[in-house]
Backbone as JSON, one array per atom type, in Angstrom:
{
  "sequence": "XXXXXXXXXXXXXXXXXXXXXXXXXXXXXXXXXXXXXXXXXXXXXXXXXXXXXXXXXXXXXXXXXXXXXXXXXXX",
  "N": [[93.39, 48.02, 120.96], [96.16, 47.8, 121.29], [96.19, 44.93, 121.6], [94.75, 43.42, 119.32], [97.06, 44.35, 117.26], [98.89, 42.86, 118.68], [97.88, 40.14, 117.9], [97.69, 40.44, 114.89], [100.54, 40.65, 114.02], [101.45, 38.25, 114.96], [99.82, 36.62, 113.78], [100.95, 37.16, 110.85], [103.54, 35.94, 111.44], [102.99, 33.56, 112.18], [102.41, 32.67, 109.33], [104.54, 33.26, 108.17], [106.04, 31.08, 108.76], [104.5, 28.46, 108.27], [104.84, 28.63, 105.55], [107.31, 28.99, 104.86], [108.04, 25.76, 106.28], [106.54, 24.56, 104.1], [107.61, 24.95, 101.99], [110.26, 23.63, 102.33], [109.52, 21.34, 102.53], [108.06, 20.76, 100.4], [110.49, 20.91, 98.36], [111.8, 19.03, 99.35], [110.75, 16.84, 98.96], [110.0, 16.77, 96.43], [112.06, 17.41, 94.68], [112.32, 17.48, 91.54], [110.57, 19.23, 90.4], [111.95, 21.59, 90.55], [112.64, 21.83, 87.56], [114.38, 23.52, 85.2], [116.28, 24.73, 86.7], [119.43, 24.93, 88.12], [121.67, 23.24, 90.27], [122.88, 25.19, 92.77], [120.42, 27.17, 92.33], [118.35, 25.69, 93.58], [119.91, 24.97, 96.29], [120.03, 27.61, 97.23], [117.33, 28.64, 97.81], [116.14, 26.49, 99.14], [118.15, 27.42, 101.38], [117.24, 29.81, 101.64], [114.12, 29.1, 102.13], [114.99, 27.97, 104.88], [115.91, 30.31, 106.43], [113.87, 31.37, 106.47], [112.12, 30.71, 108.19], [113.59, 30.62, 110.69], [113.26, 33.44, 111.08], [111.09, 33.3, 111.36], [110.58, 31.99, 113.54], [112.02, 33.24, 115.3], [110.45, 35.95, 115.4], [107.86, 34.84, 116.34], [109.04, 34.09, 119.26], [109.9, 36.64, 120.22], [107.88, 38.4, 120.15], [106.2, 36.89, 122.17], [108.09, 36.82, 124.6], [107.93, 39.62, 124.85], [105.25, 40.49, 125.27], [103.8, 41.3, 127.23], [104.58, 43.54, 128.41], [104.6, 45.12, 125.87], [102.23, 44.96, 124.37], [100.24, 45.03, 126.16], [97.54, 46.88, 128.03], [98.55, 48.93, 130.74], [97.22, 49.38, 133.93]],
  "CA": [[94.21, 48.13, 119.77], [97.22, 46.48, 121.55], [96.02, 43.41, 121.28], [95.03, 43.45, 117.56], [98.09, 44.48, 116.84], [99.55, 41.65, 118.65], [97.25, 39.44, 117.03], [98.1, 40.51, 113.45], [102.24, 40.68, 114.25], [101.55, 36.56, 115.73], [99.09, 35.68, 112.6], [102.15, 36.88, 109.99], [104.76, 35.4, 111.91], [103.04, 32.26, 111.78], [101.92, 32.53, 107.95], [106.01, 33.18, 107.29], [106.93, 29.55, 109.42], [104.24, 27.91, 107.39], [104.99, 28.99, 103.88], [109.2, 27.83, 104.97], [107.89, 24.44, 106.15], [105.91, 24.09, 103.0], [108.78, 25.1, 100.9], [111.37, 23.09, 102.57], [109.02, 20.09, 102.62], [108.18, 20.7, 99.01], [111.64, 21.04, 98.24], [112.77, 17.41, 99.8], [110.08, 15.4, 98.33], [109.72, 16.76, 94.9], [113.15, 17.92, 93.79], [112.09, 17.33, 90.42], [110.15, 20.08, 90.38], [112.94, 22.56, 90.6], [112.93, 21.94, 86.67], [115.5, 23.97, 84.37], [117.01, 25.86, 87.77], [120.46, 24.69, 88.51], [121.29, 23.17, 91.94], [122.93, 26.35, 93.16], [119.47, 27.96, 92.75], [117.64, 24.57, 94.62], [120.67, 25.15, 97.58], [119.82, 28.67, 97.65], [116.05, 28.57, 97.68], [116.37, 25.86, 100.3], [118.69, 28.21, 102.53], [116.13, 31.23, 101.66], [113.15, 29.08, 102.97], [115.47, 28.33, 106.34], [116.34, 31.48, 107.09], [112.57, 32.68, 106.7], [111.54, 29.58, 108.97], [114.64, 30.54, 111.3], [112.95, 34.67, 111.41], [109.27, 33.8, 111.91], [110.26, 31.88, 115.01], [113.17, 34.88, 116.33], [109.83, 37.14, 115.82], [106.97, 34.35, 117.82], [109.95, 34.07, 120.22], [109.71, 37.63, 120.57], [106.84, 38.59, 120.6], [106.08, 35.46, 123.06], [108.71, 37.43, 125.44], [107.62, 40.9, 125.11], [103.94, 40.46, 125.24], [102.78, 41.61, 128.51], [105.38, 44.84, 128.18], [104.26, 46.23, 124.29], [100.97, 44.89, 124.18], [99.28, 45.27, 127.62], [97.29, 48.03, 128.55], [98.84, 48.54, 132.07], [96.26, 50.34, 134.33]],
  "C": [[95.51, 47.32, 119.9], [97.01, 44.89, 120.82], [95.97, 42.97, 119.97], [96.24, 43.47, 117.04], [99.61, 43.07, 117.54], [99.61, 40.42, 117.85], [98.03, 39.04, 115.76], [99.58, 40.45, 113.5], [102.17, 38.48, 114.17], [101.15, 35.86, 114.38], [100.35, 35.87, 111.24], [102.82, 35.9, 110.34], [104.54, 33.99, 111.85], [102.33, 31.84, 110.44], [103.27, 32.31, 107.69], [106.21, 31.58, 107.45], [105.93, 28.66, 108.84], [104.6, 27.86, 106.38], [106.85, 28.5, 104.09], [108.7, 26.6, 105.61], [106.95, 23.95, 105.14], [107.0, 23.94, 102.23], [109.66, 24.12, 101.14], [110.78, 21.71, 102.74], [108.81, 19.4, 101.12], [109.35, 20.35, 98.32], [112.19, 19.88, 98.31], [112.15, 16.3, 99.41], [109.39, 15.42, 96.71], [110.59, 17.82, 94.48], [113.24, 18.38, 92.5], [111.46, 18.56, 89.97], [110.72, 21.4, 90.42], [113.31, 22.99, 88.95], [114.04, 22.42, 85.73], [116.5, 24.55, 85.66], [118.3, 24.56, 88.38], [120.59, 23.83, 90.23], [121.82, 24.14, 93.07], [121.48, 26.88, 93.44], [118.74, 26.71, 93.89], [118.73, 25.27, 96.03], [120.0, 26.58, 97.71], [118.2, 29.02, 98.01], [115.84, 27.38, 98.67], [116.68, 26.69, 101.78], [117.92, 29.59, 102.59], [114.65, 30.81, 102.67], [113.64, 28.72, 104.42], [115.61, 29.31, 106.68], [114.92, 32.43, 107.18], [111.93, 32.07, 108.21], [112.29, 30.22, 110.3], [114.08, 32.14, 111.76], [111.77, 34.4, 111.77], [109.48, 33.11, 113.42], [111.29, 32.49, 115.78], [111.39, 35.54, 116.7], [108.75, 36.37, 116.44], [107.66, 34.4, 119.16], [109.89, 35.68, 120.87], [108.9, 38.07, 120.88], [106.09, 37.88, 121.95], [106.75, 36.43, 124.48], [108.5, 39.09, 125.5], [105.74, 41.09, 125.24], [103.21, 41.13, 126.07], [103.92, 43.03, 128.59], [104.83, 45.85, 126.85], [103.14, 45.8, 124.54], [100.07, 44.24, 125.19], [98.61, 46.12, 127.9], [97.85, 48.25, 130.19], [97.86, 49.83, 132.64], [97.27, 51.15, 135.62]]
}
């Protein structure tokens, strides 16, 4: 069950750091696409997909370093 549960923690964490380097890739090569939304909302929606990009790799980083402590069976 450990492990699963590592698993599924690792497979989010790297769905979040995809979906912020989509966004922030999206974002820099089709501006245009931001349509009626101000550039306040573009800056902010920029700094929303860093800071998700900036948490999914705190929590691989973590997980990465706690791995063999939370999700080990130790005999």
């Amino acid at each position: 069950m450990k492990e699963q549960l590592y698993s599924l923690l690792k497979s989010k964490a790297l769905l979040e750091k995809e979906e912020a380097i989509t966004t922030i890739k999206l974002m820099g090569e089709h501006p245009a696409g931001i349509g009626d939304h101000s550039t306040e909302d573009f800056y902010n929606n920029i700094e929303e997909a860093l800071q998700k990009l900036v948490d999914a790799e705190d929590k691989l980083s973590t997980l990465e370093k706690f791995k063999i402590d939370l999700f080990t069976t130790h005999k």
